[in-house]
Every structure is written in structure tokens, then in C-alpha cells.
Gaussian input, Z-matrix of N, CA and C with variables (Angstrom, degrees):
# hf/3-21g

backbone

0 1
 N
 C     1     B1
 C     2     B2     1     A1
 N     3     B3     2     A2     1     D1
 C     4     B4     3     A3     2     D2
 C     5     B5     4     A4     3     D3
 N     6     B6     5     A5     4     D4
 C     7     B7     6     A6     5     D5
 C     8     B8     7     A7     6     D6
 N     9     B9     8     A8     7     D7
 C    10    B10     9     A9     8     D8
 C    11    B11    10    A10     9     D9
 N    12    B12    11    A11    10    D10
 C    13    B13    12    A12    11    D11
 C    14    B14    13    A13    12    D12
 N    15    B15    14    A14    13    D13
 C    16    B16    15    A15    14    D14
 C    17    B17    16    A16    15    D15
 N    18    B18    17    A17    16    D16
 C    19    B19    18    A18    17    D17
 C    20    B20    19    A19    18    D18
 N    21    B21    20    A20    19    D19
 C    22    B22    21    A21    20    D20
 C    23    B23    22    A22    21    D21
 N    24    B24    23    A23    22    D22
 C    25    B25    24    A24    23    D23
 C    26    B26    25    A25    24    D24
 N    27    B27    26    A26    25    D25
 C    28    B28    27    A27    26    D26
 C    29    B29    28    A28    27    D27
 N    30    B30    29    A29    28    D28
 C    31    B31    30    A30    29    D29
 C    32    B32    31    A31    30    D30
 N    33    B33    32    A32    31    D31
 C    34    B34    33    A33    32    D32
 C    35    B35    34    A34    33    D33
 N    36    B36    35    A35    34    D34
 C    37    B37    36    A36    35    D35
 C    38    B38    37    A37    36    D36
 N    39    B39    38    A38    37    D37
 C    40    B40    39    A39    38    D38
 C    41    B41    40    A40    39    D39
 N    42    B42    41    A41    40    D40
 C    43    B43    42    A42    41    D41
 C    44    B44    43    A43    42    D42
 N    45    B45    44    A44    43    D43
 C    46    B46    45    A45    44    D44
 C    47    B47    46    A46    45    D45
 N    48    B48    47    A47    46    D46
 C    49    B49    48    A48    47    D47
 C    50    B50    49    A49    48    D48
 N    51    B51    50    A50    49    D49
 C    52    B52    51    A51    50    D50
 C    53    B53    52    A52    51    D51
 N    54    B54    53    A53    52    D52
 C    55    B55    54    A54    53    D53
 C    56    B56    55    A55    54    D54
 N    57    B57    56    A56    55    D55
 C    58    B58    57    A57    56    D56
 C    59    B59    58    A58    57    D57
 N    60    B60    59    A59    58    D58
 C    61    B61    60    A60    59    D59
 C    62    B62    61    A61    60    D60
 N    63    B63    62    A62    61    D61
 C    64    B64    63    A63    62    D62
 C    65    B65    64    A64    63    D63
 N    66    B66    65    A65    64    D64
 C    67    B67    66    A66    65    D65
 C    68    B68    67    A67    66    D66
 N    69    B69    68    A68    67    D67
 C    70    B70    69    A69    68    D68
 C    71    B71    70    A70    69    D69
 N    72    B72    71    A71    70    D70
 C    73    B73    72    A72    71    D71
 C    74    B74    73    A73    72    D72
 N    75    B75    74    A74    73    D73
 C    76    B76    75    A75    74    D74
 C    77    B77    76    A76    75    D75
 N    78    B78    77    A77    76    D76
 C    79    B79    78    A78    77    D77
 C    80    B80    79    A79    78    D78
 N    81    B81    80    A80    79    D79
 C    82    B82    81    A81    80    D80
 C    83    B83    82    A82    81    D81
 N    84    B84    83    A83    82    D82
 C    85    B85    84    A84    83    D83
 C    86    B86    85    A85    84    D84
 N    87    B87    86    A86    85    D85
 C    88    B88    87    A87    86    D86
 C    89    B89    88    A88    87    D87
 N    90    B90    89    A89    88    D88
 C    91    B91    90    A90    89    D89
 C    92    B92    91    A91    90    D90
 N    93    B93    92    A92    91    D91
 C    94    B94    93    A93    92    D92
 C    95    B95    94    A94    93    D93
 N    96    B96    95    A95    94    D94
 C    97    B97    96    A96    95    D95
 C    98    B98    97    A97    96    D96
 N    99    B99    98    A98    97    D97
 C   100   B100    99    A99    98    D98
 C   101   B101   100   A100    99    D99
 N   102   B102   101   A101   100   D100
 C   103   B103   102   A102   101   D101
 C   104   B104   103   A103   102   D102
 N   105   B105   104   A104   103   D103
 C   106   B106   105   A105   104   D104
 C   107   B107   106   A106   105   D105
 N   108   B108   107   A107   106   D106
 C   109   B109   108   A108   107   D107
 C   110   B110   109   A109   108   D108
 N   111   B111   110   A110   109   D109
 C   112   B112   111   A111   110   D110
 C   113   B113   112   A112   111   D111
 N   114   B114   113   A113   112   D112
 C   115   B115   114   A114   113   D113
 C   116   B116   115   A115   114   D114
 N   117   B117   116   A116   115   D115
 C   118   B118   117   A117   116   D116
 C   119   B119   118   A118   117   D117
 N   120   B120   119   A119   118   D118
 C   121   B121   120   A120   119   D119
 C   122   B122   121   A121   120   D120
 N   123   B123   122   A122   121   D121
 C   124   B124   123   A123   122   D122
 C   125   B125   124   A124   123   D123
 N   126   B126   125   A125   124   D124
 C   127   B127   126   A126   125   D125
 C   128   B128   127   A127   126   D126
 N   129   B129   128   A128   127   D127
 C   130   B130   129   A129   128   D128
 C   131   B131   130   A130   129   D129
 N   132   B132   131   A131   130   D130
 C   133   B133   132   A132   131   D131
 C   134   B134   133   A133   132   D132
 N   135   B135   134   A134   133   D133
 C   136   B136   135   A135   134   D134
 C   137   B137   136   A136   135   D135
 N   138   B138   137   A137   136   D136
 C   139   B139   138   A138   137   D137
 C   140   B140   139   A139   138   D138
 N   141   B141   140   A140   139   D139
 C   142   B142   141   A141   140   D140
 C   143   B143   142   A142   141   D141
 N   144   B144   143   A143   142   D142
 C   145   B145   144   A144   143   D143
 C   146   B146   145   A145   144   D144
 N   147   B147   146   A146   145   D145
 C   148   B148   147   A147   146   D146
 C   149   B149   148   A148   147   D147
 N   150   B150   149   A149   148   D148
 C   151   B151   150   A150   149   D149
 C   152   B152   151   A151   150   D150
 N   153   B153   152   A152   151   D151
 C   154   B154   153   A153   152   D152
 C   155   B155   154   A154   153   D153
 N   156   B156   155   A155   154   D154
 C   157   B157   156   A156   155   D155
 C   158   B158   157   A157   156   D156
 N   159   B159   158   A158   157   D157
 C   160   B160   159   A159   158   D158
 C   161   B161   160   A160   159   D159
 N   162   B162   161   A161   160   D160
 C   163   B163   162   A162   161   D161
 C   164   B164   163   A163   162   D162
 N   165   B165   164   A164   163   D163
 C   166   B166   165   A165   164   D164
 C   167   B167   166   A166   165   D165
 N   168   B168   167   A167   166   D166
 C   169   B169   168   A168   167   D167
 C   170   B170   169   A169   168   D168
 N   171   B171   170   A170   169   D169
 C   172   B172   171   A171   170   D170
 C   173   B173   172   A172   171   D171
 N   174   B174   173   A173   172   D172
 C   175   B175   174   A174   173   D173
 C   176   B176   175   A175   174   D174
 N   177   B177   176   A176   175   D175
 C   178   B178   177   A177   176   D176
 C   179   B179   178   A178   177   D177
 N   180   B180   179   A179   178   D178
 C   181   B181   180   A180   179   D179
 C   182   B182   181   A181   180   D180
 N   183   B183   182   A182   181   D181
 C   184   B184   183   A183   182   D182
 C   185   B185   184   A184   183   D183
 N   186   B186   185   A185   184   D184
 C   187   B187   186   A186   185   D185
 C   188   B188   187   A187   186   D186
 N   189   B189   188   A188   187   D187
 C   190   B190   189   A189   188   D188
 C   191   B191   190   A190   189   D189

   B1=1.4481
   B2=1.5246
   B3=0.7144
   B4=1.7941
   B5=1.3475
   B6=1.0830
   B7=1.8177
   B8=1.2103
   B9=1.0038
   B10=1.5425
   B11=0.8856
   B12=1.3723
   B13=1.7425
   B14=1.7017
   B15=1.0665
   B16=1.8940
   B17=1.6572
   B18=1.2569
   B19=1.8832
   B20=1.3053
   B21=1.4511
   B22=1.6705
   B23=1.3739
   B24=1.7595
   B25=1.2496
   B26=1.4859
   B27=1.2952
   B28=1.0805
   B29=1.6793
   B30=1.6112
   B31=1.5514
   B32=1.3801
   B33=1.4468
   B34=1.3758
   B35=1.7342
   B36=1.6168
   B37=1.2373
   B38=1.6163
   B39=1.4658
   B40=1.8019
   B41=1.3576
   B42=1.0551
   B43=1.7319
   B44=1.6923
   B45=1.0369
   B46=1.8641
   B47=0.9395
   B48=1.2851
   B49=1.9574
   B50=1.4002
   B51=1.5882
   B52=1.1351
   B53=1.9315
   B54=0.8891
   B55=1.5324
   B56=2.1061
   B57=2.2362
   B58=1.6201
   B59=1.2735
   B60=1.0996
   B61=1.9878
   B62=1.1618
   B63=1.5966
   B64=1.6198
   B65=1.4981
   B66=0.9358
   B67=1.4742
   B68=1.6657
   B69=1.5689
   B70=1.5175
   B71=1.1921
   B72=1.4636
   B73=1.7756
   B74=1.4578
   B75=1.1739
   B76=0.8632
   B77=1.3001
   B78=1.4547
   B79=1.4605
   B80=1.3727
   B81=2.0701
   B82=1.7368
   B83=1.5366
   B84=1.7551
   B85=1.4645
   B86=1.8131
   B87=1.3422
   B88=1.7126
   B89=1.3726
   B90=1.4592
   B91=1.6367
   B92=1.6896
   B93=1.5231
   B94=1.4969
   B95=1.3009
   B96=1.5627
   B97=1.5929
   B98=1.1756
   B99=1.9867
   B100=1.3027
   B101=1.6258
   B102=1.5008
   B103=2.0835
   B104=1.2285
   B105=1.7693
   B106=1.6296
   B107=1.6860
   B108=1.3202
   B109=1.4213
   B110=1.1964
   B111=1.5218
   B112=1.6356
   B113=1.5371
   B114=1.0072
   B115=1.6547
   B116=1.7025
   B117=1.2384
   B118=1.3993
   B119=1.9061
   B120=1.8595
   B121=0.9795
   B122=1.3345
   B123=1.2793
   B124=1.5851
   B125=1.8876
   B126=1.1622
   B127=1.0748
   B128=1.4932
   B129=1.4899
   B130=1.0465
   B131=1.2605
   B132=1.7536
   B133=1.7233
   B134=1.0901
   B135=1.8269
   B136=1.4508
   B137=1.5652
   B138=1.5138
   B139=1.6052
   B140=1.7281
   B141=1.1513
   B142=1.7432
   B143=1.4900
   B144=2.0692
   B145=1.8822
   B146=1.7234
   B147=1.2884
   B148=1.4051
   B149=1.5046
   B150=1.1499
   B151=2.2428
   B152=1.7243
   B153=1.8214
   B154=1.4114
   B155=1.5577
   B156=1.2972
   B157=1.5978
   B158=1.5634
   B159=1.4304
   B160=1.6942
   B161=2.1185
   B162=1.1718
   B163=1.5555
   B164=1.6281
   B165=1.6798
   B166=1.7181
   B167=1.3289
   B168=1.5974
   B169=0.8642
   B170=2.2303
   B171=0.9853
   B172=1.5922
   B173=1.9713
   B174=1.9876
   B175=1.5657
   B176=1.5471
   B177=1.9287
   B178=1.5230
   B179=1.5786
   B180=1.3360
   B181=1.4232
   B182=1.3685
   B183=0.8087
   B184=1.5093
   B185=1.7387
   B186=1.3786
   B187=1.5011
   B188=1.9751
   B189=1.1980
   B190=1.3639
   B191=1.7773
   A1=111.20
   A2=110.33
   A3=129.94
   A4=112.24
   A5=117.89
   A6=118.46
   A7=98.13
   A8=140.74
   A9=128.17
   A10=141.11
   A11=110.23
   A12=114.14
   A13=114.21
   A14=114.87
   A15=122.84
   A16=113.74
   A17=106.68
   A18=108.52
   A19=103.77
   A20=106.63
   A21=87.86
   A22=129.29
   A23=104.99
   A24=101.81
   A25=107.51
   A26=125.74
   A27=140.37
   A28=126.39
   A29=95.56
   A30=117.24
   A31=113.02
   A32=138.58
   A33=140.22
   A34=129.50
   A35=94.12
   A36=95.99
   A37=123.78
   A38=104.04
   A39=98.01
   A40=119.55
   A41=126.83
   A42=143.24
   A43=111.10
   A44=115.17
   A45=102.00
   A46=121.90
   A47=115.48
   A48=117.42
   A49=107.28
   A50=95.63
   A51=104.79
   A52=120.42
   A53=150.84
   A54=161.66
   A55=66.38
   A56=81.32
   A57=113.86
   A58=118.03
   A59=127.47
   A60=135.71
   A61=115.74
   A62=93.04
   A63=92.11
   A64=114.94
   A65=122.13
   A66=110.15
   A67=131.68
   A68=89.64
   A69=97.79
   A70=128.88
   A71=118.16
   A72=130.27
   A73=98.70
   A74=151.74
   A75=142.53
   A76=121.55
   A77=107.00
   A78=130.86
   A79=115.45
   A80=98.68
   A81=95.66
   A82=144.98
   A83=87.60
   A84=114.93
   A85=103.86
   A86=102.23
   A87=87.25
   A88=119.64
   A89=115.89
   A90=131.63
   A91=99.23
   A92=118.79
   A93=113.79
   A94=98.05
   A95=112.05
   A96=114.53
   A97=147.33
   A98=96.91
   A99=104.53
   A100=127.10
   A101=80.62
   A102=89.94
   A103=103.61
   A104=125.85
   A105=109.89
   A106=117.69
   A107=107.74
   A108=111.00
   A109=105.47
   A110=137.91
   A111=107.63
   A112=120.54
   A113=107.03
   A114=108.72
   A115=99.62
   A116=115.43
   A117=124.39
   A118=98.23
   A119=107.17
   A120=124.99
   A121=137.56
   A122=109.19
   A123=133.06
   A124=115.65
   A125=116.29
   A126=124.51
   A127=112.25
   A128=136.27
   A129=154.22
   A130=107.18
   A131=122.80
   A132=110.45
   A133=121.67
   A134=94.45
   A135=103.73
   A136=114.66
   A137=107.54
   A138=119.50
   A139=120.28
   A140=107.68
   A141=113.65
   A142=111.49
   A143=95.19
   A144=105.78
   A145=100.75
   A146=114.93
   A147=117.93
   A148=108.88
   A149=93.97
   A150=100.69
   A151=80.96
   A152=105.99
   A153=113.16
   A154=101.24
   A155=122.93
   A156=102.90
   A157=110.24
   A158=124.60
   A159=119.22
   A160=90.84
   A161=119.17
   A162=97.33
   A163=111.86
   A164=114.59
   A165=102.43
   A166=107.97
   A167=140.24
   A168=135.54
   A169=96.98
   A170=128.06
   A171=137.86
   A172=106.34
   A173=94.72
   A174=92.86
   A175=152.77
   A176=87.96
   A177=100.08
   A178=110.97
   A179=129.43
   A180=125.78
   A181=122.63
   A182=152.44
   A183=148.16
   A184=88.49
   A185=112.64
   A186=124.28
   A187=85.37
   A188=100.45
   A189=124.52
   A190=107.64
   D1=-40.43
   D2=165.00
   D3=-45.73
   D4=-31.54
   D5=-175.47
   D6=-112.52
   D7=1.97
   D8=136.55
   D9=-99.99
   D10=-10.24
   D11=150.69
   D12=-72.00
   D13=-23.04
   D14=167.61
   D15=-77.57
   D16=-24.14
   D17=166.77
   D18=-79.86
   D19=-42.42
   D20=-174.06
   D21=-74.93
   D22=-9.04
   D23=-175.29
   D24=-78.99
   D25=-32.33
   D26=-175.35
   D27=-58.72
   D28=-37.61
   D29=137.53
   D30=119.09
   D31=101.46
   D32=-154.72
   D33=71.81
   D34=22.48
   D35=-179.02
   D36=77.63
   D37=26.88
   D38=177.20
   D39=-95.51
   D40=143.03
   D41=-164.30
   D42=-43.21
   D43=117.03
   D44=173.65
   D45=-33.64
   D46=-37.94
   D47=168.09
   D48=-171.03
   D49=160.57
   D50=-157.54
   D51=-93.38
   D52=167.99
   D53=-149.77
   D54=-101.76
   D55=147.51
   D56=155.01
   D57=-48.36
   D58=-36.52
   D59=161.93
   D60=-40.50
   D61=-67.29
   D62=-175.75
   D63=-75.89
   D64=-56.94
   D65=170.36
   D66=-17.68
   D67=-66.13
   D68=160.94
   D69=-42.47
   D70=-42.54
   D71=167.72
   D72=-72.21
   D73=-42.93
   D74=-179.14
   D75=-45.19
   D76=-59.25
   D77=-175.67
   D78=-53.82
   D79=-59.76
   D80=166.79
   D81=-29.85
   D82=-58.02
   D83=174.18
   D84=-53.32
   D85=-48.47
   D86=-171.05
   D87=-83.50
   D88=-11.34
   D89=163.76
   D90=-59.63
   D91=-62.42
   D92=168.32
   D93=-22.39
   D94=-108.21
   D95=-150.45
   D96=-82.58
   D97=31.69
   D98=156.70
   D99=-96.08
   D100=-15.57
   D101=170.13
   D102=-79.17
   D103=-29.52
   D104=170.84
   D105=-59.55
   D106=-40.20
   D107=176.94
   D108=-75.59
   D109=-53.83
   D110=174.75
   D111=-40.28
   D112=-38.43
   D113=-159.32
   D114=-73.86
   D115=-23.82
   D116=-162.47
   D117=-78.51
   D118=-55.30
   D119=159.36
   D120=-36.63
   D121=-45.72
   D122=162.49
   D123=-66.68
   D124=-31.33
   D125=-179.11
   D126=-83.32
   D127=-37.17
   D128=160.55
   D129=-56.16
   D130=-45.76
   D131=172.86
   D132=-35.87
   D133=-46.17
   D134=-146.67
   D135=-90.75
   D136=-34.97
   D137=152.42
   D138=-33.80
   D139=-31.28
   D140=-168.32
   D141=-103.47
   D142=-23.09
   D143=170.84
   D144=-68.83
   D145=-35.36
   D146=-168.73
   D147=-71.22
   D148=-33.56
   D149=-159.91
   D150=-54.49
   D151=-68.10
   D152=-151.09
   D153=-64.15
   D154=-21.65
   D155=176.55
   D156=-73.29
   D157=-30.95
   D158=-174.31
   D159=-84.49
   D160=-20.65
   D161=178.85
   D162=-87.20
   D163=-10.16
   D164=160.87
   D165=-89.12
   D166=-39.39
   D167=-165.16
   D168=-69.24
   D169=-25.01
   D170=-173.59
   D171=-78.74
   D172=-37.16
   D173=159.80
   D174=-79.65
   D175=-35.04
   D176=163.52
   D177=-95.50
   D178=79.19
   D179=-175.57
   D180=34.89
   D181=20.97
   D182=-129.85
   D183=-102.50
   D184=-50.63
   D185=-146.88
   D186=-111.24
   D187=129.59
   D188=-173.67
   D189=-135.92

């Protein structure tokens, strides 16, 4: 009775933990899409490093 009151807390009935497999898939999958979001993140720096360098270079004459 005890281990199903601990699935349910956990929420829809999922396993207290998971098998070396899954983990491993787990891990992959979340190694994936944090390099998509860095890269996404990183790309946005650099988009917003660019805006503000062409909007000082657009204030002090720079851009003709």
C-alpha cells in the first residue's frame, strides 16, 4: 500500500526510479537540448551585440 501511495505522489503512477537505460536516454535527450538552447541563447547574444553596435555606430556618424 505504501508503493502506491509513493507512485501517486510522484504523479500518474511513474516508477520510483528509473533502470541504467533509461537514465542514460534520459540524460542524452537532455544533453541534446541544452546545446540547442545554448546555441539558440548564444545566437540571440550576439544578434542584440550586433543591433547595439550598428545603433551606436548609426548615432555617432559612423554609418553614412
Amino acid at each position: 500500500m505504501n508503493n502506491v501511495q509513493d507512485n501517486a505522489a510522484n504523479g500518474a503512477g511513474a516508477p520510483d526510479r528509473l533502470s541504467k537505460a533509461q537514465t542514460d536516454l534520459y540524460r542524452t535527450r537532455q544533453r541534446g537540448r541544452n546545446k540547442v538552447l545554448g546555441i539558440v541563447l548564444g545566437s540571440l547574444a550576439i544578434l542584440f551585440f550586433a543591433i547595439s553596435i550598428v545603433k551606436i555606430a548609426a548615432q555617432t556618424g559612423g554609418a553614412h
